[in-house]
C-alpha positions as CSV (number, residue, x, y, z in Angstrom):
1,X,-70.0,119.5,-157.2
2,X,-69.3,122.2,-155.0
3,X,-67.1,123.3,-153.2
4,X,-66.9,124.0,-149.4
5,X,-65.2,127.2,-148.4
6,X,-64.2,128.8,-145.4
7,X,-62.5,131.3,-146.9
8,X,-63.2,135.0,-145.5
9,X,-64.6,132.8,-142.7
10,X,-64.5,134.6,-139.0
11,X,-62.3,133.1,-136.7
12,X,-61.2,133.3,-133.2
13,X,-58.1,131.7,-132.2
14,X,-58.7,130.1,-128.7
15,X,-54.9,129.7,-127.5
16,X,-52.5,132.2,-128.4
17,X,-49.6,134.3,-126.3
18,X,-49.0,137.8,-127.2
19,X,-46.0,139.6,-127.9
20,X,-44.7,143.0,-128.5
21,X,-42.2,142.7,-131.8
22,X,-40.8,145.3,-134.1
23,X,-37.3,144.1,-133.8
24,X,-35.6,143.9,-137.2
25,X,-35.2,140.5,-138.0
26,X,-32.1,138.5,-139.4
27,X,-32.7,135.3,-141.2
28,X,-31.5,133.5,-138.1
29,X,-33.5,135.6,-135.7
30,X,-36.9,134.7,-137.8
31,X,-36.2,131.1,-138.3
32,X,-35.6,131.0,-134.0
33,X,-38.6,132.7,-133.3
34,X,-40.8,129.9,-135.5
35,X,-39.3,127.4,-133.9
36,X,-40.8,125.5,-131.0
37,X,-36.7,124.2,-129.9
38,X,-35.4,126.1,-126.7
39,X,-31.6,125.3,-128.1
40,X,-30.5,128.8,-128.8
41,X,-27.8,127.5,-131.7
42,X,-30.8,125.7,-133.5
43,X,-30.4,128.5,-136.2
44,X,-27.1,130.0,-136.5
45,X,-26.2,129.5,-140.4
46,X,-28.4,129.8,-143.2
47,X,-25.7,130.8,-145.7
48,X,-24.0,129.1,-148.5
49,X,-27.0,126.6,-149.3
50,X,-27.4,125.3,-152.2
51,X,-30.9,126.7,-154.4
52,X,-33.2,124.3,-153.1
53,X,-31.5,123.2,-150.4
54,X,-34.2,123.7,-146.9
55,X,-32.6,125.7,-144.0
56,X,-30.8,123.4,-141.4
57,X,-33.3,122.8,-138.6
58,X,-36.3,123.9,-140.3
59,X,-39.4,121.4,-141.0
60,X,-42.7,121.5,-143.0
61,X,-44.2,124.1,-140.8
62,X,-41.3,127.0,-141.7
63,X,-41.0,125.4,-145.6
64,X,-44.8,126.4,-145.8
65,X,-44.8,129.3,-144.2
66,X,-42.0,130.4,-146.0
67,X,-43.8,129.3,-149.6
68,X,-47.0,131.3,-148.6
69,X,-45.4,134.8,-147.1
70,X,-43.3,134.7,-150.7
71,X,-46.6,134.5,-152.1
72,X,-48.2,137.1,-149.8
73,X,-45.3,140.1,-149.7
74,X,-44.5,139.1,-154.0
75,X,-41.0,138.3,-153.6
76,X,-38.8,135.3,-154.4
77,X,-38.9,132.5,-152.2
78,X,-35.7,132.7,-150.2
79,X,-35.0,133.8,-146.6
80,X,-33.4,136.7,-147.1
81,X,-35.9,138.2,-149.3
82,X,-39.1,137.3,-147.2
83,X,-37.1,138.8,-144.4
84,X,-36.3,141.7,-146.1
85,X,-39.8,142.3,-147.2
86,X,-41.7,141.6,-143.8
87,X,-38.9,143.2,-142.0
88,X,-39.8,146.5,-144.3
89,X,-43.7,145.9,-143.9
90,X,-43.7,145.5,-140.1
91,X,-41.6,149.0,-139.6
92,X,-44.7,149.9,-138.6
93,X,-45.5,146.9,-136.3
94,X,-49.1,147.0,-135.4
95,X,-50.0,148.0,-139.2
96,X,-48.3,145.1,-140.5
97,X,-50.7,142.8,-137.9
98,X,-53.6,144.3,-138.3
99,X,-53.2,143.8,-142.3
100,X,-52.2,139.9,-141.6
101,X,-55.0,139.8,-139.2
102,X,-57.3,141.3,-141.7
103,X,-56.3,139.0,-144.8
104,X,-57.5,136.0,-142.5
105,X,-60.5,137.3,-140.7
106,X,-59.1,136.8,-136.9
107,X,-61.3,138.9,-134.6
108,X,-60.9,137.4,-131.4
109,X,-58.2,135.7,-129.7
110,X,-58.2,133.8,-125.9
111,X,-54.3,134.6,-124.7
112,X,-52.1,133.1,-122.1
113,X,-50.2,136.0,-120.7
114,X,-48.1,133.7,-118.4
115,X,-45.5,133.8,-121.0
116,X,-43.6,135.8,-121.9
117,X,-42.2,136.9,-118.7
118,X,-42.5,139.6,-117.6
119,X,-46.0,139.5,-118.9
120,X,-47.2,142.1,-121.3
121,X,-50.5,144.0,-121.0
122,X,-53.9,142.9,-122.7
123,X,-55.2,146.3,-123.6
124,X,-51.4,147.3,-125.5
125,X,-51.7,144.0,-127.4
126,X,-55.5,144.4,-127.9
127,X,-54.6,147.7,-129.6
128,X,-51.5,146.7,-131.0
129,X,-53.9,144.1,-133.0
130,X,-56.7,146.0,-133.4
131,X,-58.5,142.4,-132.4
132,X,-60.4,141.8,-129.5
133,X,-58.2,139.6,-126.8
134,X,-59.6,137.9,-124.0
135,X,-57.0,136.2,-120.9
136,X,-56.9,133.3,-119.1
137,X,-54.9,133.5,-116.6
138,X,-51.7,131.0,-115.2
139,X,-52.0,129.8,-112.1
140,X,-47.9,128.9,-112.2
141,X,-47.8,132.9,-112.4
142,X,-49.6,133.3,-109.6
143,X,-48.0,130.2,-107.5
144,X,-44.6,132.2,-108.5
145,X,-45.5,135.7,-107.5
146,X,-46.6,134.5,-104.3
147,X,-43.7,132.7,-103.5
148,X,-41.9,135.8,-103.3
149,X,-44.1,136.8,-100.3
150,X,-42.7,133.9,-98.7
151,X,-45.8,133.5,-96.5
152,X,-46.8,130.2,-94.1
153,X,-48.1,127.3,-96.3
154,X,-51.7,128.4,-94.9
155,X,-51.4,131.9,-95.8
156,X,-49.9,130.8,-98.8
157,X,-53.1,128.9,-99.7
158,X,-55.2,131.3,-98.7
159,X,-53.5,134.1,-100.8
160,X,-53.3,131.8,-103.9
161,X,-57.1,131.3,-103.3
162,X,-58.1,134.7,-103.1
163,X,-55.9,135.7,-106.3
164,X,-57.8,133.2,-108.8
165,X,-61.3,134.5,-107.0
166,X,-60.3,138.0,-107.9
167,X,-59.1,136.8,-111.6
168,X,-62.0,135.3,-112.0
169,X,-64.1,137.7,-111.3
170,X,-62.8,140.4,-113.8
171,X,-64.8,140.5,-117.2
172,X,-61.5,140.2,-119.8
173,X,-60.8,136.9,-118.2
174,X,-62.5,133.4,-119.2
175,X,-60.9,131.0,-117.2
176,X,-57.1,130.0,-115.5
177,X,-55.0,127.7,-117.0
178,X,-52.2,125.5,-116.1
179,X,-49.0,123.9,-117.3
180,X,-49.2,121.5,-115.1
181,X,-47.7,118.9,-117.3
182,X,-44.5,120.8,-117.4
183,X,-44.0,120.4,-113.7
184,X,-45.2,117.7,-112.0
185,X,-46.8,115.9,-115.0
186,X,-50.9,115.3,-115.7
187,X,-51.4,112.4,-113.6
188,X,-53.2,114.7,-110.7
189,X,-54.0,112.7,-107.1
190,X,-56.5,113.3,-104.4
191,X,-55.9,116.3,-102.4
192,X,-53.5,115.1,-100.0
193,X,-53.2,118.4,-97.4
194,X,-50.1,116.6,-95.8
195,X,-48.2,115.9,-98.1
196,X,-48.6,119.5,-99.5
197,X,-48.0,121.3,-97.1
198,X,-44.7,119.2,-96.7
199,X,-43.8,120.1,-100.2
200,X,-44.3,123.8,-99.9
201,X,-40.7,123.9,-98.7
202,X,-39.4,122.4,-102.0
203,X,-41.3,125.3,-104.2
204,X,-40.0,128.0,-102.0
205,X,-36.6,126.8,-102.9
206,X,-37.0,126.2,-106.5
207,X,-40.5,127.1,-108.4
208,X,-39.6,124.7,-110.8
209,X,-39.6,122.0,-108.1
210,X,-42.1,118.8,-108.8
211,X,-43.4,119.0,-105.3
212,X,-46.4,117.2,-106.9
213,X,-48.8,116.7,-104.3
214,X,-48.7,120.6,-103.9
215,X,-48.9,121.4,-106.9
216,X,-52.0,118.8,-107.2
217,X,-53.3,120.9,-104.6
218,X,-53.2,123.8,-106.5
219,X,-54.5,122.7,-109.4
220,X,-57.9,121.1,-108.0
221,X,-58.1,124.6,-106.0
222,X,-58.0,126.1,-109.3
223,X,-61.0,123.8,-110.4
224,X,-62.9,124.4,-107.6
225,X,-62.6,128.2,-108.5
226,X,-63.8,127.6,-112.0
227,X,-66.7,126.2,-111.4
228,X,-68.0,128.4,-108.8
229,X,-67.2,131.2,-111.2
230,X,-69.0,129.2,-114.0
231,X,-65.5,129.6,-116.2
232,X,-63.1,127.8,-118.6
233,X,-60.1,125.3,-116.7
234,X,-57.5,125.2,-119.2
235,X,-55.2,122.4,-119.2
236,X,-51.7,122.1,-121.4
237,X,-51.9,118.7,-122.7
238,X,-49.9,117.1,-125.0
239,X,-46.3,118.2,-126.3
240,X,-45.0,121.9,-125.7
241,X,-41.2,122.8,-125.1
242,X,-38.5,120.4,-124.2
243,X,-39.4,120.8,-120.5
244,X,-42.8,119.3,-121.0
245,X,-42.9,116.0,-118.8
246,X,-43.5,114.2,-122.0
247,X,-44.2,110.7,-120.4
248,X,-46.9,112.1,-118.2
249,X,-48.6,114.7,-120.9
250,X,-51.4,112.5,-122.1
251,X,-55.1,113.6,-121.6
252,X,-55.6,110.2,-120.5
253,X,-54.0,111.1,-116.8
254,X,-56.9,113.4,-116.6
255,X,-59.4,111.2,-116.8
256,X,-60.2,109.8,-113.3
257,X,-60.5,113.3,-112.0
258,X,-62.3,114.9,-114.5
259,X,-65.1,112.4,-114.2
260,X,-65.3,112.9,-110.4
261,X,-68.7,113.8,-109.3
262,X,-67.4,117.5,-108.2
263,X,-66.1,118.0,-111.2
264,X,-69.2,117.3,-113.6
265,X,-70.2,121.1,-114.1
266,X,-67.0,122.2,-114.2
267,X,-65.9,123.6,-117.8
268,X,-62.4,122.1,-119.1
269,X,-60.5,122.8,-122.3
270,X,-58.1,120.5,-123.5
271,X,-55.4,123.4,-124.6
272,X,-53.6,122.1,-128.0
273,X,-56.1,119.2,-127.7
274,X,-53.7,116.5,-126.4
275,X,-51.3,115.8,-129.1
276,X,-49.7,113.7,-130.0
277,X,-52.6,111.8,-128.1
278,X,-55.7,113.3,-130.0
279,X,-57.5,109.6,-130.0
280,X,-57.6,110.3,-125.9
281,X,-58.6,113.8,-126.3
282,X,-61.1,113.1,-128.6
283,X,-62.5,110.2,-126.5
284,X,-62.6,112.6,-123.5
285,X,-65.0,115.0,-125.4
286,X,-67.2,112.9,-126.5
287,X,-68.4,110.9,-122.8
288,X,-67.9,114.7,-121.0
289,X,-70.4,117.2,-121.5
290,X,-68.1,120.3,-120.5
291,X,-64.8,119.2,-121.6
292,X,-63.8,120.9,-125.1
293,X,-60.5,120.8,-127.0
294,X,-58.6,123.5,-129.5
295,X,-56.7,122.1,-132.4
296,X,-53.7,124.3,-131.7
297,X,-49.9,123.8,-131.6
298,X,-50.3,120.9,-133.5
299,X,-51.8,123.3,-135.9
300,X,-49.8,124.9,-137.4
301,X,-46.6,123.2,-136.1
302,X,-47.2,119.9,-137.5
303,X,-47.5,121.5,-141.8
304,X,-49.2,118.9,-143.7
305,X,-50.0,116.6,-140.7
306,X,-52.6,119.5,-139.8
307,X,-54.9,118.1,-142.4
308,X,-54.7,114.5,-140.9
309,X,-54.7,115.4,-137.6
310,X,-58.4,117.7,-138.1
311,X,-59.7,114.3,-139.9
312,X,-58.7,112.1,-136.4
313,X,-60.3,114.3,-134.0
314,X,-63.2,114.6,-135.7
315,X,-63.5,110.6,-136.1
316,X,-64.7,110.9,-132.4
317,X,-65.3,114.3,-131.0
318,X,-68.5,115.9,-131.7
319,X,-68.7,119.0,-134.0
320,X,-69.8,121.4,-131.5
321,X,-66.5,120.3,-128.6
322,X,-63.5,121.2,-131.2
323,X,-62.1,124.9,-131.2
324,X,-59.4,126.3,-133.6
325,X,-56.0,127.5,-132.0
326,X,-52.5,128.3,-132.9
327,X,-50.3,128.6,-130.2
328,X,-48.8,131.3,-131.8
329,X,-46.0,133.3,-129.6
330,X,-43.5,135.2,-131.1
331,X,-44.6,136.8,-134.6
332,X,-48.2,137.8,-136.3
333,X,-47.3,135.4,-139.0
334,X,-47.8,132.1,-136.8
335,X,-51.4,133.9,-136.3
336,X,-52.3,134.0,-139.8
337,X,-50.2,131.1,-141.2
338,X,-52.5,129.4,-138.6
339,X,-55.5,129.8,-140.4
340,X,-54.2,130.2,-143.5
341,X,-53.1,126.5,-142.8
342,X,-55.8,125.1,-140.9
343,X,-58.6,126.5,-143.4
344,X,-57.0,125.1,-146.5
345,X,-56.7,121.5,-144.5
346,X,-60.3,121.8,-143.1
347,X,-61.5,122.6,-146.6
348,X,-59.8,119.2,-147.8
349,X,-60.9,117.4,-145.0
350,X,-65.3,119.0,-145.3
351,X,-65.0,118.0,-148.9
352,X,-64.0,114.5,-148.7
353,X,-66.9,114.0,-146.6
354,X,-69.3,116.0,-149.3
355,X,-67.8,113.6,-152.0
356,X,-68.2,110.5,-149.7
357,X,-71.8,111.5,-149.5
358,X,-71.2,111.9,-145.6
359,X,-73.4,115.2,-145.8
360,X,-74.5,118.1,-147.4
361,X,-72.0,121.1,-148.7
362,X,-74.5,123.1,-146.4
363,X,-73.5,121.0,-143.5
364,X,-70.2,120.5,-143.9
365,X,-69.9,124.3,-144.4
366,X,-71.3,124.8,-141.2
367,X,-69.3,122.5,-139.3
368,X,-66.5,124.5,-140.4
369,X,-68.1,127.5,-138.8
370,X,-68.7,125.7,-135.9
371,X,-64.9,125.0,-135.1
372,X,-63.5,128.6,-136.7
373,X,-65.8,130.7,-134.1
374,X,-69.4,128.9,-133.7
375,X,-68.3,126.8,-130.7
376,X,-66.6,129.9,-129.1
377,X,-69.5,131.6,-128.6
378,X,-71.8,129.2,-127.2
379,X,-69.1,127.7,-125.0
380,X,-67.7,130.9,-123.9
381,X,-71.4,133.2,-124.2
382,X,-69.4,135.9,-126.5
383,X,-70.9,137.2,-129.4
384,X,-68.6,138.7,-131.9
């Protein structure tokens, strides 16, 4: 029989944050920057192991990673010598991209320049890649450079306002996005002008601060802009650093308000597509006609689970509302170990269904298609 693959396959990642690299790495310093932990001593002491011994702190994510850059740069599979080797291929930094960009076929990526801080420019990083970038941009960023104004709640509003209008109306920039669920959590109320305007006060003292039915307020402003602009709301959901409000970070809090009757033109996408709550995302995608979701941060944080979790969205969402991601934020490697990753899963997951007589190798090629760059196109009207 044979055999799907995507191999050599297009792709555009959908959620990625840039970065501007060509530090000379240390096997601690590469080990930190592919982790998602915000504990500075995770990685401190990688000597004295034992042959086969895994790194302290590392998971299935960094052992394959590690397996396939050996692989890649033809040197033994230890830390120091992939470090070595990358560290002497990336002396020239935006070479060393372009050829990892190159081996996987990325040529586009959607980036969130909200972090890091302060935020780098789209055009260096869109020449540093040699890939063509496209923003979104965070409406936290904006809420926080405002604050420094320390404007009346009104003018505040009306500044914030006028910011995401002028966002919005530049070319480079598909939609705004907020992390929301870091704050205040995703269980978004009614507008409640009141109350806002009462909480104000806490954000100018602390940006950080819940002050949740202001930041509410923000947020719906922010969908109201999207859909006059006819662009992309993008939502963290799911998991993301430890200051994620994890008890609050389920797509299922989203639910009353995306389904309000304002809100049925308005584009959404589910960034990192809910997880650990997929089933919900999944759900949502399927009874909303312009809410999508990307398959990123789970992928290619969660290793093997990447080809499960592909196989669980897809037992509810359809073909054409699922996006490829990464999430990727420090190093080019989390770019193409990305799809690297997420290709070989998808390829596992397509050919089950071929075997299983669910469809055609035709069709189940062209699903994959659909999810690598397809359904980036049509949703977001780009054509690579």
């Amino acid at each position: 029989m044979k055999k799907v693959c995507l191999h050599g396959v297009k792709v555009v990642d959908v959620h990625a944050h840039p970065y501007e690299g060509g530090e000379r790495e240390d096997p601690a310093s590469f080990l930190r920057k592919l982790s998602l932990s915000v504990i500075p001593d995770m990685f401190t002491n990688v000597d004295g192991l034992n042959k086969h011994e895994p790194y302290p702190g590392s998971n299935m994510w960094v052992q394959i990673l590690l397996r396939k850059m050996a692989k890649y740069l033809e040197c033994q599979e230890d830390l120091t010598s992939i470090v070595e080797a990358r560290n002497e291929k990336a002396k020239d930094f935006s070479a060393y991209t372009q050829e990892l960009f190159k081996d996987v076929n990325l040529q586009g990526l959607i980036m969130d320049f909200g972090y890091p801080t302060p935020p780098l420019e789209r055009k260096k990083y869109e020449e540093m890649s040699g890939t063509r970038v496209w923003e979104i941009r965070r409406i936290e960023q904006v809420m926080t450079d405002l604050r420094s104004k320390r404007l009346q709640y009104e003018g505040f509003i009306e500044a914030y306002r006028n910011e995401l209008q002028q966002s919005l109306s530049r070319e480079e920039v598909v939609g705004l996005k907020t992390i929301i669920a870091y704050r205040s959590g995703l269980e978004v109320a009614e507008v409640n002008q009141t109350e806002a305007a009462q909480q104000y006060e806490q954000f100018l003292d602390d940006d950080r601060a819940v002050a949740k039915a202001f930041r509410d307020y923000c947020f719906h402003i922010a969908m109201e802009e999207c859909t006059k602009a006819d662009k992309f709301m993008h939502i963290h959901t799911g998991i993301g650093d430890g200051e994620v409000v994890l008890p609050k970070a389920s797509p299922s809090f989203l639910l009353d308000t995306l389904r309000q009757e304002k809100y049925k033109d308005t584009k959404v996408h589910l960034v990192h597509g809910g997880y650990p709550w997929v089933e919900e995302a999944a759900f949502i995608v399927s009874i909303l006609p312009n809410v999508y979701l990307d398959i990123s941060l789970q992928n290619p944080f969660t290793g093997h689970g990447v080809e499960r979790i592909i196989s669980q969205v897809l037992e509810l969402a359809p073909f054409d509302k699922v996006m490829y991601g990464s999430d990727a934020f420090t190093v080019p490697e989390m770019n193409w170990m990305g799809i690297k990753l997420f290709v070989q899963c998808f390829e596992r997951v397509l050919n089950d269904w071929v075997e299983k007589d669910y469809m055609s190798h035709e069709k189940a090629t062209y699903i994959g298609e659909m999810v690598l760059y397809r359904n980036f196109e049509k949703a977001y009207g780009v054509t690579l």
